[in-house]
N, C-alpha and C positions, 0 to 999 in steps of 0.2 A: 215635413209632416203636415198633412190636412187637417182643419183644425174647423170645429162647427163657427156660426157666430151666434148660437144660442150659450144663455151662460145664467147662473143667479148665486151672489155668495153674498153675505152677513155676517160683518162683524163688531166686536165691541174693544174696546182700548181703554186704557187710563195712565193719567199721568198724576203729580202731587196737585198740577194746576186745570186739568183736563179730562173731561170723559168724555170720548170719540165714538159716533156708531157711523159704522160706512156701510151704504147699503148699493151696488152694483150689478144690473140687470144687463145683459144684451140680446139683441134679436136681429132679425136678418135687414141689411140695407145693402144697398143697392153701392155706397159708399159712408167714409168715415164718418157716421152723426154723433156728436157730445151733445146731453141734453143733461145740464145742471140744476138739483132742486134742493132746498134744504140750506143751512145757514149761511150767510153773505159772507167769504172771506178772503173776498177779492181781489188783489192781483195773485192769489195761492192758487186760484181756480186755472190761472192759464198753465200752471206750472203742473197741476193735477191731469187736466188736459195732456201736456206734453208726455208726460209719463204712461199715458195712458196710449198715445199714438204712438208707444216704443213698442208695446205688446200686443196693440187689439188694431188692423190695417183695416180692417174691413169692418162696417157691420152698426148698429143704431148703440148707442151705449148712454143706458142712463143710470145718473147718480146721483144719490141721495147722504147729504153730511148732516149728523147734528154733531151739535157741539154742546157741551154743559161744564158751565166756569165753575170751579170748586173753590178757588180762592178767591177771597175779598176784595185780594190786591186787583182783581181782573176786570174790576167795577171803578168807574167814574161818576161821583154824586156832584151835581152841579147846581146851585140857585140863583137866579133870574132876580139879584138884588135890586135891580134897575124896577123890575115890574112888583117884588114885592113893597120897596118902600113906597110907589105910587098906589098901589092897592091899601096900604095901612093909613097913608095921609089919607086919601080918598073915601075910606072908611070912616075914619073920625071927621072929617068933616063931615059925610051926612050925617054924624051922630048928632053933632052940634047942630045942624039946621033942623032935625026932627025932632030933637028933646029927648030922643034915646039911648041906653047905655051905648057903649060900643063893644062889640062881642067876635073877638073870632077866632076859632079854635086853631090849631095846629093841624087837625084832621082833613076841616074845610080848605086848608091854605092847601096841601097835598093836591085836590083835585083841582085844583087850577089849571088850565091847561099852560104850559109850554113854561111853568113855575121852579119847578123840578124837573130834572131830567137825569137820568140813571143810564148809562153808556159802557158797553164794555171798551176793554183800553185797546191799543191795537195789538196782535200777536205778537210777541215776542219771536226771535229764530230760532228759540230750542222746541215750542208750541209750534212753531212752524212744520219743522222738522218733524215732530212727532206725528202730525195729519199725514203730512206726507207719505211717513214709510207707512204709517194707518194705513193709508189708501192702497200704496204699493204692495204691502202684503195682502188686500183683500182682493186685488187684481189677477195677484200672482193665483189663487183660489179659481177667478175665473177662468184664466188662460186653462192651465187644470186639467177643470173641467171643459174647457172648446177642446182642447188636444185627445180626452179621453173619447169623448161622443163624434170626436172626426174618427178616433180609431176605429170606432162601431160602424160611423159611415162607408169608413174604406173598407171594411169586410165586406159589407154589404154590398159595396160596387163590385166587388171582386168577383163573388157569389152570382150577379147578374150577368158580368163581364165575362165568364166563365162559361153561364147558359147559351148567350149570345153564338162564341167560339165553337161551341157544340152539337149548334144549329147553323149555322155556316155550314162546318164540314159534313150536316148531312145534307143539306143543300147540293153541294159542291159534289159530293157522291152522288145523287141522284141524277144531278145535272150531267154529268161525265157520261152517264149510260144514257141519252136522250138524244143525242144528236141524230143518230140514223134512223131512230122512230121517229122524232121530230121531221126529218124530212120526207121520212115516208109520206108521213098524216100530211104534210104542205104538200107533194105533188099531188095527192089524191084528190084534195080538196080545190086547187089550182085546175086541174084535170077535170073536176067536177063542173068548176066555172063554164070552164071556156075550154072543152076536151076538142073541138073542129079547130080552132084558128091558134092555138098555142104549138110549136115549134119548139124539140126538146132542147136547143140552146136555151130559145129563150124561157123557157118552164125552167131550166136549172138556171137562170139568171135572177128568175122572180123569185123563187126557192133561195138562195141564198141573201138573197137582199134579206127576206122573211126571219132566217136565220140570225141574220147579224141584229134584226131588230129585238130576237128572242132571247139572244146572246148577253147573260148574267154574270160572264166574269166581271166584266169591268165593274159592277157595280160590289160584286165580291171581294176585290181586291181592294177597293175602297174604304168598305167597312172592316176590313182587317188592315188599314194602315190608320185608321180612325181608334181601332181598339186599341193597337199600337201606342198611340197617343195616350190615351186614356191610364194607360199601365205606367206609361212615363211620367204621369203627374201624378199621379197616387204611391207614386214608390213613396217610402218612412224616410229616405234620404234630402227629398225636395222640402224646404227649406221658404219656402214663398205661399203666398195667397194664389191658389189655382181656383175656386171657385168658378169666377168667368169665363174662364179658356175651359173648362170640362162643360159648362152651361152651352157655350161654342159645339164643343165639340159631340155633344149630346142632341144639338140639333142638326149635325152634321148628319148622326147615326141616323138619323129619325129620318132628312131626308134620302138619303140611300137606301134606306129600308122600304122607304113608301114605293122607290121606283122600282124596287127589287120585285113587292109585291106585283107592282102594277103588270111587268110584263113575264114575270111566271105563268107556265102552261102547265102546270102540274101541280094536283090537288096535295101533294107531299110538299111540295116546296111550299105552293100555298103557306100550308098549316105550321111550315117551320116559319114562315116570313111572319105570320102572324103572334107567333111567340117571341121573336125578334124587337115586332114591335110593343111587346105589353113589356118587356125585358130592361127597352129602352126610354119607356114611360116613368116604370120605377126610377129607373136614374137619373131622369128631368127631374124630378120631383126631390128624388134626395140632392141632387147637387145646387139646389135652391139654397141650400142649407149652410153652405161651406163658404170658408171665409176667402 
């Protein structure tokens, strides 16, 4: 199944000691980017990570944890008795060298720097656990949605891929009835050249060369072993990241198309080649998209 790598879900969690929001964005990359924002919870992050590289193969993924401690137990109060009793001897001494009371609140000691320090504890493994299947379930949301919005992509390919096949065959129909006008219009114009010094071997020599240069199977057959392709990786069975290999294979269409254009002699084929190629433009564009 083809699967986007656009994606956005939000969600919220709680536990007796924890409130979880996971917030999970994806967008198109080129390969697997993790870009980590929101609370430190560090080595949980590679393991977030990991889990993450089981479901999303392709594509930029960012994510955002908060975390909000509900219990008291989750908190570490610590005092810097070393720097409070030098601050209190320190104090009374200049009390005594300047004649002044000695005064100092509880309030003032607080803003101390590096006095107090207030730390959560480290995560426990049931808190562990809990972030994790957090995260896993809000993942499972994105995947989801990339599997839903690839199904709308693959309609879409279909829908072009389809156009395509339907401008081929009128090609290939037009084409089939050209030959013997086609070489009409080459000897005439040949004839026209050089009507004295051409020799009708060699006038049906140059004629044919002309022909085989006009000659639009090969490039027909091409683009229907290429659409072929195309059909084979968008089948609901395929099970892998095809992104690249249709991105390939879309610039494959595009070059066969251009040459198709280029040596068409007929204002019909023209105008199909040219639907061919706005056809295969759209599906440049959407298979930018897939993971």
């Amino acid at each position: 199944m083809i699967r986007s790598m656009t994606g956005f879900a939000e969600k919220n969690f709680s536990s007796p000691t924890l409130r979880v929001k996971v917030f999970i964005k994806t967008l198109n990359h080129r390969f697997f980017d993790w870009v980590y924002k929101g609370t430190v919870v560090g080595s949980l992050e590679n393991y977030l990570r990991s889990a993450c590289q089981k479901k999303i193969l392709r594509g930029r993924v960012e994510v955002l944890l908060e975390l909000d401690y509900l219990s008291p137990e989750s908190w570490v109060f610590s005092v810097n008795r070393p720097l409070l009793e030098r601050i209190v001897s320190e104090m009374r001494h200049l009390s005594k060298k300047v004649e002044l009371p000695f005064s100092l609140s509880l309030d003032q000691l607080l803003r101390v720097p590096q006095l107090v320090n207030i730390n959560q504890k480290e995560l426990s493994r049931e808190e562990r656990d809990f972030i994790l299947n957090a995260f896993e379930r809000t993942l499972e949301d994105i995947v989801n949605q990339r599997e839903r919005e690839g199904r709308e992509i693959s309609k879409q390919l279909n829908r072009h891929l389809g156009r395509i096949k339907k401008s081929l065959t009128a090609i290939e129909r037009i084409f089939s009835q050209q030959p013997d006008e086609l070489m009409a219009k080459l000897k005439k114009k040949l004839m026209d050249l050089n009507h004295n010094n051409l020799s009708e071997e060699r006038l049906s020599e140059e004629v044919a060369y002309l022909m085989q240069r006009f000659d639009l199977a090969e490039e027909i057959n091409r683009l229907k072993s290429h659409l072929l392709g195309f059909y084979e990786l968008i089948r609901p069975e395929v099970n892998e990241p095809v992104g690249k290999k249709l991105d390939f294979l879309a610039q494959e269409l595009s070059r066969e198309a251009n040459t198709l254009n280029s040596k068409a002699q007929d204002m019909g084929i023209i105008r199909h080649c040219l639907q061919i190629k706005n056809e295969i433009e759209s599906i440049r564009q959407q298979v930018q998209n897939l993971e």
